[in-house]
Each structure stands twice: as structure tokens, then as C-alpha cells.
C-alpha positions in Angstrom: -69.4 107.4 148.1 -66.8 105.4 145.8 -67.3 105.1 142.5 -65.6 102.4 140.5 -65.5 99.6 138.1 -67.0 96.5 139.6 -65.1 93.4 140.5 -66.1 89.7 141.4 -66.3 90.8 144.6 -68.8 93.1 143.8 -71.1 90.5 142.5 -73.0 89.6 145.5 -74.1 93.0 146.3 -75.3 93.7 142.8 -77.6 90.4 142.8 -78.9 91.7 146.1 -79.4 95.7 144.4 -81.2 93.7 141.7 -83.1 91.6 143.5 -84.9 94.2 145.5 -85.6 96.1 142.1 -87.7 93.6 140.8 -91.2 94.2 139.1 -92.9 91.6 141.2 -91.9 93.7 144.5 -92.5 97.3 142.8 -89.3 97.8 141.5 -88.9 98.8 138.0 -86.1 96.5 136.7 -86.7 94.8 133.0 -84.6 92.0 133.5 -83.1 89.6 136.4 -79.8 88.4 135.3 -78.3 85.5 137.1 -74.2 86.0 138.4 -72.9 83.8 136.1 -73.8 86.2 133.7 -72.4 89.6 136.1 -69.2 87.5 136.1 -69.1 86.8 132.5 -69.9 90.4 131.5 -67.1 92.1 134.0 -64.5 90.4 131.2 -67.1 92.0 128.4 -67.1 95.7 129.2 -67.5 97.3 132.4 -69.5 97.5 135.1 -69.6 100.3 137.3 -70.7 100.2 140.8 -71.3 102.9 143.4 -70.1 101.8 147.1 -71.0 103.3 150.7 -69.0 101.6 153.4 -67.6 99.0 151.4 -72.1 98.2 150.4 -73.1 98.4 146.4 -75.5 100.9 146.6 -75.7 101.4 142.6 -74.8 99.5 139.6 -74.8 100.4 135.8 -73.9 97.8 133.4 -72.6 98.2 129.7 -72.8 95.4 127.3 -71.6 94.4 124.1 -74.6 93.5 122.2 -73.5 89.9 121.4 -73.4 89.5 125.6 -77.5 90.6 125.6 -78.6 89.3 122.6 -80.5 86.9 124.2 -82.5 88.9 126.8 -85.8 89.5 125.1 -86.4 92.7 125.9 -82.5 93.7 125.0 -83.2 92.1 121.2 -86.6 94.3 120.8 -84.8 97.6 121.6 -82.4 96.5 118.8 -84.8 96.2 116.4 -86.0 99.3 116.8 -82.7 101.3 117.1 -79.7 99.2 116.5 -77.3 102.1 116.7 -73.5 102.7 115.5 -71.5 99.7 114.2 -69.7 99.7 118.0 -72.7 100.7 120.0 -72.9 99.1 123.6 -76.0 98.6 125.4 -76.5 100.6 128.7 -78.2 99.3 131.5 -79.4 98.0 133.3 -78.8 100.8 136.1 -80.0 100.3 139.6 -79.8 102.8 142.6 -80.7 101.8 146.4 -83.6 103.5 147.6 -81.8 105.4 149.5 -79.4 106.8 147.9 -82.4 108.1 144.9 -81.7 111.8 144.2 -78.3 112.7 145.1 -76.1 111.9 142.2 -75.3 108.3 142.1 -77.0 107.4 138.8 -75.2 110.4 137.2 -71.9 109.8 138.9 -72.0 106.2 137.6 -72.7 107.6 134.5 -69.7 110.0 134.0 -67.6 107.5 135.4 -68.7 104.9 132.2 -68.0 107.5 129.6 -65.0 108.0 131.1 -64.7 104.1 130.2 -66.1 103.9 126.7 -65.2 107.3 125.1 -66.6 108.4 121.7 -68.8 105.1 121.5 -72.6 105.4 121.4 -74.7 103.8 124.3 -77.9 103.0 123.7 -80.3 102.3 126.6 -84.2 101.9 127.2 -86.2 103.1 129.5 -90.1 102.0 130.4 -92.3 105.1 129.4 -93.5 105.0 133.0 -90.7 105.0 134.6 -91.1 109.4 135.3 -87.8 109.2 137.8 -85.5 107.4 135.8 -86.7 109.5 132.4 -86.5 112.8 134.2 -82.7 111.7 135.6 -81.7 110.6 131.9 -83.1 113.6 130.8 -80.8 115.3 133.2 -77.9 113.2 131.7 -77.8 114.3 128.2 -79.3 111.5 126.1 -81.7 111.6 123.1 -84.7 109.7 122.2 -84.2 107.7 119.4 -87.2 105.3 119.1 -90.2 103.7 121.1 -91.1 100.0 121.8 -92.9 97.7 123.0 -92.6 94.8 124.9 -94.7 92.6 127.4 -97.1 95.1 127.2 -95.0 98.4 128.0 -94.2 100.8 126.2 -90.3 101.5 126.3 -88.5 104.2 124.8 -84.9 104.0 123.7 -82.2 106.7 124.4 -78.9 107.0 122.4 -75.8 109.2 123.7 -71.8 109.4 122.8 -69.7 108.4 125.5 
């Protein structure tokens, strides 16, 4: 397992990560950004990806909160925690099936606040989302603040890189 920060190369595997995350498949992604967006946000902040034999098996994204302003679900978290003057959103992250439970989301993790030192990330996570809460938990982050949006009930995490 490498772990790293994304390039354009990188692109194609995390649209294919993403796409097999969505909701409408029983995935538990929020959003489904397009790769003109990936390749505008790898000049924003970084992206890090988790390879196996050269395949993305894992991406975590960090955004400036002028990059995701206009993701719906990104503003509503914002409103109800807007964090630290240079906060950075978190997420999303994505993990292949199967590579769940051995490290990757945590490793990716590290390697970002390695990144982004003493900045505050803030991140939401869907309240029924039990695997991704329990492996945040695991991480470090607080709770800061509950949501709502589309229906779900999301709760937002802070942490200090």
C-alpha cells in the first residue's frame, strides 16, 4: 500500500472509487464531483490517495471552503459549524470495499495532517453511517454540531491537523 498526494494521473481512478460509492448503488457518498473539479482542487489543497499495484484504492480530499462552497450539502455543514478563520473541509474520503478495516482511511488521514499542520479540518459525517463514525471516532475528531440535509441527519466533526 502507497500512500501519497494525488496527481492528475490519479484522477481516473478516483472518479471510478467514487462512482462505485454512490447512494443510488448502496454506497454512502454525499456528493459526486465531476474531474474537472478533482483537477481543479489538486492546485487547491491536497488530495491524498491510497494505491495498491499502481490502483486508487482510497481517496481523501481537503478543500478550501471557497473550492466547496457550492456543493449543497458542503454550505449546510458551514452553517452550522463554520470553524477557525483557516479551516479546510475534509472529505470526501472513500475506501474500496476491500480494503475496509485495515488502515487505509487512517493512514490517509495521518498522511493529510502531515499536509496541513496546526489547521482545523472540519468534516461531516451521515449519522448512519456506523463504520465511518466508529473509524473517525478511532481518528481523534470531536463532534461539533448536527445537521440536516435531504432528509439525513449529519453530524460534523472538527480536529487540528
Amino acid at each position: 500500500m502507497q500512500i501519497d498526494r494525488a496527481t492528475r494521473d490519479d484522477i481516473d481512478g478516483i472518479l471510478a472509487l467514487q462512482e462505485g460509492n454512490q447512494p443510488e448503488i448502496g454506497g454512502m457518498l454525499s456528493a459526486r464531483l465531476p474531474a474537472a473539479w478533482f483537477e481543479a482542487a489538486l492546485d487547491d489543497m491536497p488530495i491524498i490517495v491510497a494505491r495498491r499495484d499502481g490502483r486508487v484504492v482510497g481517496y481523501l480530499v481537503s478543500a478550501s471552503r471557497a473550492a466547496v462552497a457550492e456543493v449543497p450539502v458542503i454550505a449546510a455543514m458551514l452553517r452550522a459549524y463554520p470553524g477557525a478563520g483557516d479551516a479546510y473541509v475534509y472529505g470526501p474520503v472513500c475506501v474500496a470495499a476491500e480494503e475496509r478495516g485495515r488502515g487505509v482511511a487512517a493512514a490517509m488521514f495521518a498522511a493529510l495532517r502531515v499536509e496541513l499542520p496546526r489547521r482545523e479540518g472540519i468534516l461531516f459525517i451521515r449519522t448512519d453511517n456506523v463504520a465511518s463514525l466508529r473509524a473517525h471516532g478511532r481518528m481523534g475528531v470531536r463532534r461539533v454540531a448536527t445537521f440536516e440535509h435531504d432528509g439525513a441527519e449529519l453530524a460534523v466533526f472538527a480536529y487540528l491537523g
